[in-house]
Each structure stands twice: as structure tokens, then as C-alpha cells.
N, C-alpha and C positions, 0 to 999 in steps of 0.2 A: 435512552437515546439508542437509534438502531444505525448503524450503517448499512451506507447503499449499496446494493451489488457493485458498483461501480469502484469503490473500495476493495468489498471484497475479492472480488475478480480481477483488480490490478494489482493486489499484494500476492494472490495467486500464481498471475502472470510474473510480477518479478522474478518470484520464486523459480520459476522454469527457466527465467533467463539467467538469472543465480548460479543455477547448477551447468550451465551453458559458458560461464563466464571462466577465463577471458576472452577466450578463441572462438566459437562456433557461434552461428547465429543461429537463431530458432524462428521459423515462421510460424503466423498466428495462426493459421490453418494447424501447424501441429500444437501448439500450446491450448488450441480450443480443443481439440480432442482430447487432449490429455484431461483437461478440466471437465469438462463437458459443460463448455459457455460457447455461446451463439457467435461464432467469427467474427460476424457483420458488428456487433456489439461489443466485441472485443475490441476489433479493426477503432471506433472510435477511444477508447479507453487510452490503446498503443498512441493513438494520433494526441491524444492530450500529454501522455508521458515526452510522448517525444519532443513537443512544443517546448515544455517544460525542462529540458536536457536532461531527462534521465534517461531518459532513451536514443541510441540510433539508429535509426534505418540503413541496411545495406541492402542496395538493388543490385540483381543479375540473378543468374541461374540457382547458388546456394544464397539466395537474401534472404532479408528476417530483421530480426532486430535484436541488437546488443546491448548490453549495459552501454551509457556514458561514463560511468564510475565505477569503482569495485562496490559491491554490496555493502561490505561492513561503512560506506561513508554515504548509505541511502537511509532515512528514519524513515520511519512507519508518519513521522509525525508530515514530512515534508510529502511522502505520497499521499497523504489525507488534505494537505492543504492544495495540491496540485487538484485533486479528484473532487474533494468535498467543500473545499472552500475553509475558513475559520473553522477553529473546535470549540468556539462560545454556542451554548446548548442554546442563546436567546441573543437575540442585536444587542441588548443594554450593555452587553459584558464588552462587549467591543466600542460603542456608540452612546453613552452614558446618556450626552444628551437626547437624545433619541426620544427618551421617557420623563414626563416631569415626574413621573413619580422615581424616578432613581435617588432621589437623599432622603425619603423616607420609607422606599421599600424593603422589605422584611426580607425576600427572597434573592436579593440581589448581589449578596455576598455568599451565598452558599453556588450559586451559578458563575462564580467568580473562580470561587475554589474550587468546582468540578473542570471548568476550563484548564485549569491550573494544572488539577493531581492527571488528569486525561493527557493532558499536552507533557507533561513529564513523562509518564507510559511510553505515550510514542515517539517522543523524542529519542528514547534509551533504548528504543527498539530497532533493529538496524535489519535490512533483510538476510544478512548476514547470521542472525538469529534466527528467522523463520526458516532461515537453509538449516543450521544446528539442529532445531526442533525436530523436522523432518526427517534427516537422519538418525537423530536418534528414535523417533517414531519407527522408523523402515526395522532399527537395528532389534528394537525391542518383539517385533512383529512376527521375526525370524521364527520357524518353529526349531526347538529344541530336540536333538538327536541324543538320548540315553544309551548307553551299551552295558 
């Protein structure tokens, strides 16, 4: 299974608004840059988070957009279901009856169980952690001064 830019680029964008959070708003104009994703394709991503209240819009002079929540009470799991929809790898897992072959197919609990261990992942992932990462990425990056 691959995720869509659309994922990628919105746990991205959290991340920016993360390190922004509580106080400052960030426009998408600077969060595209910093990422190096397309505004205009950004601008729709922001427009679905925001629908979705993870996001707010603050218009005027310094507008942008804010967290709705602190980070550590955003999952990975809940921006994947706003962006991507279900984390069932196939309909059946969601829609059993969908398939008459679902009470004798072979595959259909192992697509159960990937739903399952996936959807625990990002459940327990909070942006709050992808902020954590980050820094400790930045810290480790440092170059080191010997005397």
C-alpha cells in the first residue's frame, strides 16, 4: 500500500503548523516553500483539514491557518481518514457483503488484520510525535565542535 501525496503533504503541513502552535498562524504560501509542495495543491489539502476541524483559518494581514487542537490530540490515524478515506487495503474489510466470496475467501482476514495492525500505527501516532521526530532529527544533525 502506498500513500498519496495528499497524506504525505498534510502530515507535513501539520508539522509546520505544530511547530507554530499555539500562537502564530503560518500561511500556506510559507509552509509550501518550506516543503517544496505546489500552494495551489496545498491550498486544497488545508481546505479539507479545515472542513474536517483540524484546522482554522485566520484571515487579515498576518492570516494562515492554526491548529484546532494541540497536536499531541491529532492521530496520524484521523488525518488519514479526513485525506484518504478508510485504511481497509480492499472494500470487503469495510463492506463484507460487497463480495459473495467473503465466507470462503482465503485473503480476507489477512486484509482484516493489516487494517487492524495499520490503524493501531496511526492511531498512536499523534503529530505531536512527528514534532518529537523532527527535533530530535534537527538535534542529531548538529555538527559536533571537538577542542
Amino acid at each position: 500500500m502506498k500513500l498519496s501525496t495528499r497524506m504525505r503533504y498534510g502530515a507535513r503541513a501539520l508539522v509546520e503548523l505544530a511547530l507554530a502552535y499555539p500562537g502564530d498562524t503560518v500561511s500556506v504560501k510559507d509552509i509550501a516553500a518550506k516543503q517544496g509542495i505546489s500552494p495551489k495543491y496545498l491550498e486544497h489539502i488545508m481546505a479539507s483539514l479545515r472542513a474536517a476541524g483540524i484546522l482554522k483559518a485566520v484571515r487579515g494581514l498576518h492570516g494562515g491557518y492554526v491548529l484546532a487542537r494541540p497536536p499531541e490530540s491529532i492521530s496520524l490515524k484521523e488525518l488519514f481518514e479526513v485525506l484518504e478515506g478508510s485504511i481497509a487495503p480492499v472494500d470487503c474489510v469495510d463492506h463484507p457483503d460487497s463480495c459473495p466470496m467473503q465466507a470462503v475467501c482465503p485473503t480476507r482476514e489477512t486484509w482484516l488484520e493489516m487494517k487492524e495492525s495499520m490503524g493501531k500505527v496511526l492511531e498512536q501516532t499523534s503529530i505531536q510525535d512527528l514534532v518529537d521526530r523532527k527535533e530530535r532529527k534537527a538535534i542529531a544533525q548538529r555538527p559536533m565542535y571537538h577542542i
